[in-house]
C-alpha positions in Angstrom: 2.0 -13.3 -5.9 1.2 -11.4 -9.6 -2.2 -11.3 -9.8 -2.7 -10.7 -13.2 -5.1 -13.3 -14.8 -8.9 -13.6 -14.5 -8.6 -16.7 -12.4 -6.0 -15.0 -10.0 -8.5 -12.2 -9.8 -11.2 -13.7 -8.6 -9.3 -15.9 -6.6 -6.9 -12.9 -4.9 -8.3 -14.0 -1.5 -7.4 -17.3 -1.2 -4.0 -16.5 -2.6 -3.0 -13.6 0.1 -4.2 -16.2 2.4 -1.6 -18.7 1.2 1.3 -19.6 4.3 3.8 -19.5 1.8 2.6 -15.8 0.2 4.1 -12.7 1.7 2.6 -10.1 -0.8 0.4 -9.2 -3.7 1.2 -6.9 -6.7 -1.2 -6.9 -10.1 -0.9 -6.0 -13.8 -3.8 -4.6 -15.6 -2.8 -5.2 -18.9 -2.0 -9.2 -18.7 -5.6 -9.1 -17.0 -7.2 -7.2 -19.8 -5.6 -8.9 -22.2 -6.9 -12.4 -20.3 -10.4 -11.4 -20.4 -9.9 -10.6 -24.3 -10.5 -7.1 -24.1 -7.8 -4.1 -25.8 -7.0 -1.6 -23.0 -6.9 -1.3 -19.6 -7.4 2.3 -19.1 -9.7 4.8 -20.8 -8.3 6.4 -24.4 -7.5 10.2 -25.0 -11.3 10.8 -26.5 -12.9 8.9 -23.8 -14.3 10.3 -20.7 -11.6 9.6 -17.5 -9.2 9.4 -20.0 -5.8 7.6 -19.4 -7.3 6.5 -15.8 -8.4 3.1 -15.3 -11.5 1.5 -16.8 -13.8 -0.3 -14.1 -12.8 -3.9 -14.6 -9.0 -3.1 -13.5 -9.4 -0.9 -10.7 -12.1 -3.1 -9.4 -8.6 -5.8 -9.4 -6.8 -3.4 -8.1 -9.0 -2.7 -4.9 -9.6 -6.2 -4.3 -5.4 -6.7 -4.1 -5.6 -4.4 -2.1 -7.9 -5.3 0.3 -7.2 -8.6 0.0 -3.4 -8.0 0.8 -4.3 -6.0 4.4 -6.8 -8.5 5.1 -3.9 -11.1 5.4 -1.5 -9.1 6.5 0.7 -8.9 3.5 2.4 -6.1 1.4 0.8 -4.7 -1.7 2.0 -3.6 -5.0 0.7 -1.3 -7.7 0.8 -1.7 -10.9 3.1 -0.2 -13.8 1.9 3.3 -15.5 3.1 2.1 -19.2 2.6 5.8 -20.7 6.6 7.0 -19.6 5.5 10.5 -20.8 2.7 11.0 -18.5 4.1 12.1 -15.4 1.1 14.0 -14.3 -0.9 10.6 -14.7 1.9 8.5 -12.8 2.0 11.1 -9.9 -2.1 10.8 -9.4 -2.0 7.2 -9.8 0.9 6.8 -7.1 -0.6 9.2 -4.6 -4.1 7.1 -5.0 -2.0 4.2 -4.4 -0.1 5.9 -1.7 -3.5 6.9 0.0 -5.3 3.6 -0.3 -2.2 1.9 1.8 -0.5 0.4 -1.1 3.3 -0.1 -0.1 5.0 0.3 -3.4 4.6 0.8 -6.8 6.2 -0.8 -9.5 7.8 1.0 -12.5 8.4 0.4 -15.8 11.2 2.5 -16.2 14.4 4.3 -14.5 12.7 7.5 -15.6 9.4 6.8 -13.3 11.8 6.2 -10.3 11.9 9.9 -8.7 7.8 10.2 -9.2 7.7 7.0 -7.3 9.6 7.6 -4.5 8.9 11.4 -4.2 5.2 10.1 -3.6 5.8 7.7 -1.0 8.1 9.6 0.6 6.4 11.7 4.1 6.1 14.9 4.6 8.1 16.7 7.2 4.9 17.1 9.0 4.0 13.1 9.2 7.9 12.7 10.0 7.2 15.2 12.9 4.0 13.4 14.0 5.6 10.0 14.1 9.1 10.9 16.0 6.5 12.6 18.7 4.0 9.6 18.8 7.1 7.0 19.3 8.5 10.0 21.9 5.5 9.9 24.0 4.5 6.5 24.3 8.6 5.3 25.5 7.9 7.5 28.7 4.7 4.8 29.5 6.7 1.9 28.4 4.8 1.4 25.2 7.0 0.7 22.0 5.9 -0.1 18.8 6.9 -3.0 16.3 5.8 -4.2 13.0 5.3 -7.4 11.0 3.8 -7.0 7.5 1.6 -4.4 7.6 0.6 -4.7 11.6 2.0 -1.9 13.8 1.4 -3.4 17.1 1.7 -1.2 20.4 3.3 -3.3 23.5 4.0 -2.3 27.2 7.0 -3.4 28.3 7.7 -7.4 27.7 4.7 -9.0 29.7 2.1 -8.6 27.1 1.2 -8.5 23.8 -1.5 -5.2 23.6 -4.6 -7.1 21.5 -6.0 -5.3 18.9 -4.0 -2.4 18.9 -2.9 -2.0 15.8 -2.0 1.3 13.6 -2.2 0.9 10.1 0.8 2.6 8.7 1.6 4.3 12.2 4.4 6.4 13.0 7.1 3.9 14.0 8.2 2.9 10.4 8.8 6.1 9.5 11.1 6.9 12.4 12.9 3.7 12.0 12.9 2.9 8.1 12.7 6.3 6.7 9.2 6.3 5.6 9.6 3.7 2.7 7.8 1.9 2.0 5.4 2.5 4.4 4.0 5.8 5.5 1.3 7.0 7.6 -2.3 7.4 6.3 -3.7 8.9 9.1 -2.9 10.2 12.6 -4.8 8.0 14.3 -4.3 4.5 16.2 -7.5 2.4 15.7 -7.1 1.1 19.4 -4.6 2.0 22.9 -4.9 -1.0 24.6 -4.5 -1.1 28.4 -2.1 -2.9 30.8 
């Protein structure tokens, strides 16, 4: 779902939590330009300028949170200004480190940024293929659905609450994109 209008802003809850919804993705300047106002992001003589005003990155946290409350995929919004690189390489790593699964572009040229962004290090690579290595020995593999990594031992039970946001099995099995680790960490190893 686009959540680009006022009312799809301050409704963004209720959509993620639609059955028939299976991700979120915004667009600042629609929502700007819905609220009557002239620019989404800050001018070149302004303080913060060419980041986000308050009123659209307030949108795009709620999407976001929204989106991993009900388990679905998020997407960030365009960078319009092609000739800020710089800008669009902050903007995707923010994105990247607040869990956001993709971000959209606006044009061919944005494409590399992107992808060089989301893509993980050799170092979370290395962490991941040795996290998916040790837990096979102790029968525990790790699937996904949405955004949920859940940890299972063997085929009798379903490990509750042990979940890894972003955890190293999707980037040994997809090639980290579009989702990569944000941490190192499981939030719970449930037992037997």
């Amino acid at each position: 779902a686009l959540i680009e209008t006022p009312l799809g802003a301050v409704n963004v809850n209720e959509i993620a939590a639609a059955p028939n919804v299976i991700g979120l993705m915004w667009g600042a300047e629609d929502l700007v330009a819905g609220l009557g106002g002239s620019s989404s992001r800050f001018s070149p003589d302004e303080p913060r300028a060419g980041t986000y005003r308050d009123l659209p990155r307030y949108v795009r946290a709620a999407v976001r949170l929204a989106a991993a409350a009900n388990d679905r995929f998020a997407v960030d919004a365009v960078h319009l200004d092609i000739d800020d690189v710089a800008g669009l390489r902050d903007e995707v790593l923010d994105a990247v480190a607040l869990g956001y699964q993709a971000t959209a572009c606006i044009h061919p040229s944005q494409v590399a940024t992107i992808r060089d962004a989301y893509r993980p290090t050799a170092e979370q690579i290395e962490w991941a293929t040795a996290l998916v290595a040790a837990l096979k020995p102790i029968g525990i593999t790790i699937t996904t659905s949405g955004n949920t990594y859940t940890a299972t031992r063997g085929c009798r039970k379903r490990m509750s609450d042990c979940q890894a946001r972003a955890g190293g099995s999707n980037i040994v099995n997809f090639g980290g994109f579009p989702w990569i680790p944000t941490s190192s960490t499981y939030s719970q190893v449930g037992q037997n």
